[in-house]
C-alpha positions in Angstrom: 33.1 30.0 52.0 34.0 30.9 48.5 30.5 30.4 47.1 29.6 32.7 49.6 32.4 35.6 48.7 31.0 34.6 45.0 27.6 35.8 45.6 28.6 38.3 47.9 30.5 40.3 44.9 27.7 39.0 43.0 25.0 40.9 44.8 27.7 44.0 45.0 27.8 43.8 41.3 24.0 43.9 40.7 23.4 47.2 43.5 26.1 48.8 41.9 24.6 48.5 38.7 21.4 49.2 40.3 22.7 52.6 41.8 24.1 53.4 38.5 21.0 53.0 37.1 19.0 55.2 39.3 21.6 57.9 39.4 21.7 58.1 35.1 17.8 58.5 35.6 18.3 61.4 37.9 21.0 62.9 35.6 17.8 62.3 33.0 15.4 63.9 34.3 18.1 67.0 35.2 19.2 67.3 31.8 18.2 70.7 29.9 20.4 69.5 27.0 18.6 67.5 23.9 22.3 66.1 22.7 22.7 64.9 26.1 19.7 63.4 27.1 20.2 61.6 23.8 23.5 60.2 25.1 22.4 59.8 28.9 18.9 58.0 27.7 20.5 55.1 25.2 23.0 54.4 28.4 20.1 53.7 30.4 18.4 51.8 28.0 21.1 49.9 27.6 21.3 49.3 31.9 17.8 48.7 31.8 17.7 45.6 29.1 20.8 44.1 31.0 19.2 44.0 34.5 18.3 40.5 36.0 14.6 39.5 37.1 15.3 40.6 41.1 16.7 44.3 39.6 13.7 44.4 37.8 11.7 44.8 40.5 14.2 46.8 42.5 13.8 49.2 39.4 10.1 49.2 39.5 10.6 50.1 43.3 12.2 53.0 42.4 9.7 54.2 39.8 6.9 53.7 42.0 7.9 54.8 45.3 10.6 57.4 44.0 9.5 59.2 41.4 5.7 59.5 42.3 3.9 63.3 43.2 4.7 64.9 46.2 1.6 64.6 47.8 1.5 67.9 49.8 2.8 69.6 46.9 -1.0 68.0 44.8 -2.9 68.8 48.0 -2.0 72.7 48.2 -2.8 72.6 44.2 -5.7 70.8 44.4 -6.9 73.4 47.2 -6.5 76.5 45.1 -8.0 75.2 42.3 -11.3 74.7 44.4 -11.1 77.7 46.0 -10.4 79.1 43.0 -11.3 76.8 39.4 -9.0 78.7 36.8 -7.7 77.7 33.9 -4.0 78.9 35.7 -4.9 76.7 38.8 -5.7 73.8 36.9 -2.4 74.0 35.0 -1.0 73.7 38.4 -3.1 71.3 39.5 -2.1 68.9 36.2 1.5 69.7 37.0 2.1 68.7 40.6 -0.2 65.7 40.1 1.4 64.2 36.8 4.9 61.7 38.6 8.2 62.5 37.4 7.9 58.9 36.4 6.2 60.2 33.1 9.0 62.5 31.9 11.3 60.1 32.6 9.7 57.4 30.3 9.1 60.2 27.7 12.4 60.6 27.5 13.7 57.0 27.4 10.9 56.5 24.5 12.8 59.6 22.2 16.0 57.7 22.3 16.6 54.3 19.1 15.4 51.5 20.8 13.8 52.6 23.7 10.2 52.1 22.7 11.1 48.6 22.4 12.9 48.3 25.6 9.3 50.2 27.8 7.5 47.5 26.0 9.4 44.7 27.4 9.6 46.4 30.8 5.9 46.9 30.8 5.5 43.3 29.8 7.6 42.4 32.5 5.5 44.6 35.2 2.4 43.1 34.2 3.6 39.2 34.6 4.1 40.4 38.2 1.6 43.2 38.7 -1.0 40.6 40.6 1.6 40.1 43.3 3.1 43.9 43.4 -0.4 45.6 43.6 1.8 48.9 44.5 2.9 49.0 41.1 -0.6 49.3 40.1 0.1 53.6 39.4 3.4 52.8 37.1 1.3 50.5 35.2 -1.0 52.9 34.8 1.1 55.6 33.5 3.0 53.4 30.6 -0.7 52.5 29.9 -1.8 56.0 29.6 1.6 57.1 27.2 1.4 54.3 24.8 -2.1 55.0 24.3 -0.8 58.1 23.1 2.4 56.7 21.4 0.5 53.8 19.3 -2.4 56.3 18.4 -3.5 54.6 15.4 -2.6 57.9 13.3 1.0 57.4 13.9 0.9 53.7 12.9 1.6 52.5 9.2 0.1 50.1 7.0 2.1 48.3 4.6 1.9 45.2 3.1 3.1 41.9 3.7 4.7 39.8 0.8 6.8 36.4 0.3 9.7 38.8 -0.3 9.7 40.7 3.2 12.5 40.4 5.5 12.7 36.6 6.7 12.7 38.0 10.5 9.0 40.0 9.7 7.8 37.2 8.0 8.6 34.6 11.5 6.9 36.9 13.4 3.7 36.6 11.4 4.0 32.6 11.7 4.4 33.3 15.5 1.4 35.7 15.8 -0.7 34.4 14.0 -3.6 33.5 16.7 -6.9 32.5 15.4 -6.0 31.0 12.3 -2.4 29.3 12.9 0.4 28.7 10.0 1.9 25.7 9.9 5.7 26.8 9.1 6.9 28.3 6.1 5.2 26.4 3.5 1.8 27.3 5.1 2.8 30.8 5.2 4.1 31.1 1.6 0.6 29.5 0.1 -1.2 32.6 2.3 0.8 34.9 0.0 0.0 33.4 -3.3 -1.0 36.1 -5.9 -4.3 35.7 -4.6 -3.9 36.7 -1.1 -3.3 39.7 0.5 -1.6 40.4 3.9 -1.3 44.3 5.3 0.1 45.2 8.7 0.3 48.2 11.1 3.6 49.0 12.5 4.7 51.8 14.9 7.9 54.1 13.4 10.1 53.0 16.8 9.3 49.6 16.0 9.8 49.1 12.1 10.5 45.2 12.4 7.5 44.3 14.3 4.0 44.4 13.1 1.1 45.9 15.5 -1.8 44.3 13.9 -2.1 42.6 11.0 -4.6 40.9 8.7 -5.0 38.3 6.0 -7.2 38.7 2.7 -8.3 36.2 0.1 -9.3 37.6 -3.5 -12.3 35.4 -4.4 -15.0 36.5 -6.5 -17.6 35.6 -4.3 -18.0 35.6 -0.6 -17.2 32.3 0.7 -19.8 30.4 2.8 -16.3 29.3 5.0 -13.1 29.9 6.1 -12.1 26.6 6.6 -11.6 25.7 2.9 -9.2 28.8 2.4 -6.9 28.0 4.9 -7.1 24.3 4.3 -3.4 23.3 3.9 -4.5 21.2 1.1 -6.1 24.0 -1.1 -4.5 26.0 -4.0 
């Protein structure tokens, strides 16, 4: 009996959280005030990070199915616009057809942290997109803005050294995918004076790097790669 009044108050907890949620994104996408979406968006990113893996999906639920185009509102557009293909109609036609969804997440993304906190959401949707096909159009539209947020001419290069924040330097050890490091030690011989390592990173996402690469300073081309990486080489 009390395990049950437990998880009862448990699952009252977690809609309440959800309805709070859902309401701040309503405020959101009200909101005519820069200063206040500010304040209203780093709530929500806040909500969103501390929701459990069955919220989650309750959350994607309510992108999806809530904040999608009204579909007579698309057809009437899409009707004048062939009746009529101006450049006014097609404006129309982009608005009614674009989800709500969109704004929303543009506005989330403006606020510290919240680039980092779509990205984990979209990882999240895409770990269960093959059994949630109907998420397929949310997926879609975080794919279509970060194509446009990580446009390679907002992303910076800079380079990599021994003496770059211990936390950047881990995640190069963990990312590194075709030619692993073996712990620190490995790492630091990669960054001798010889060697070169530059990455891309994204301005919301200072500590994380994009893409990066390695570089040996030889002066010849090498016939392998084998013998540069070789734990045993100088």
């Amino acid at each position: 009996m009390l395990d049950d009044l437990r998880q009862a108050a448990a699952r009252q907890r977690a809609n309440h959280h959800l309805r709070s949620l859902v309401f701040g994104c309503k405020r959101l996408l009200s909101e005519r005030g820069e200063a206040n979406s500010m304040a209203i968006a780093r709530q929500l990113v806040e909500r969103i990070d501390a929701l459990a893996a069955d919220q989650l999906g309750d959350f994607f639920d309510y992108l999806s199915q809530q904040l999608s185009p009204d579909p007579k509102q698309v057809l009437q557009a899409a009707q004048a616009y062939a009746e009529q293909p101006h450049a006014q109609q097609l404006i129309a036609l982009t608005q009614a057809a674009e989800p709500p969804r969109q704004e929303l997440l543009r506005r989330l993304n403006r606020t510290p942290g919240g680039t980092a906190t779509l990205v984990r959401m979209r990882r999240a949707l895409l770990q269960r997109l093959g059994k949630r096909p109907e998420w397929m159009a949310l997926e879609s539209d975080l794919l279509h803005l970060f194509s446009s947020w990580f446009n390679p001419g907002f992303l910076q290069m800079r380079r990599v050294d021994w003496n770059s924040p211990a936390k950047l330097l881990e995640k190069i050890i963990h990312h590194e995918a075709v030619h692993a490091i073996d712990g620190w030690d490995d790492l630091r011989r990669r960054l001798q004076p010889d060697r070169r390592c530059f990455a891309f990173f994204h301005p919301q996402l200072p500590d994380e790097p994009l893409i990066f690469v390695e570089v040996a300073l030889l002066p010849e081309v090498p016939a392998a790669i084998a013998p540069l990486i070789d734990k045993a080489s100088t």
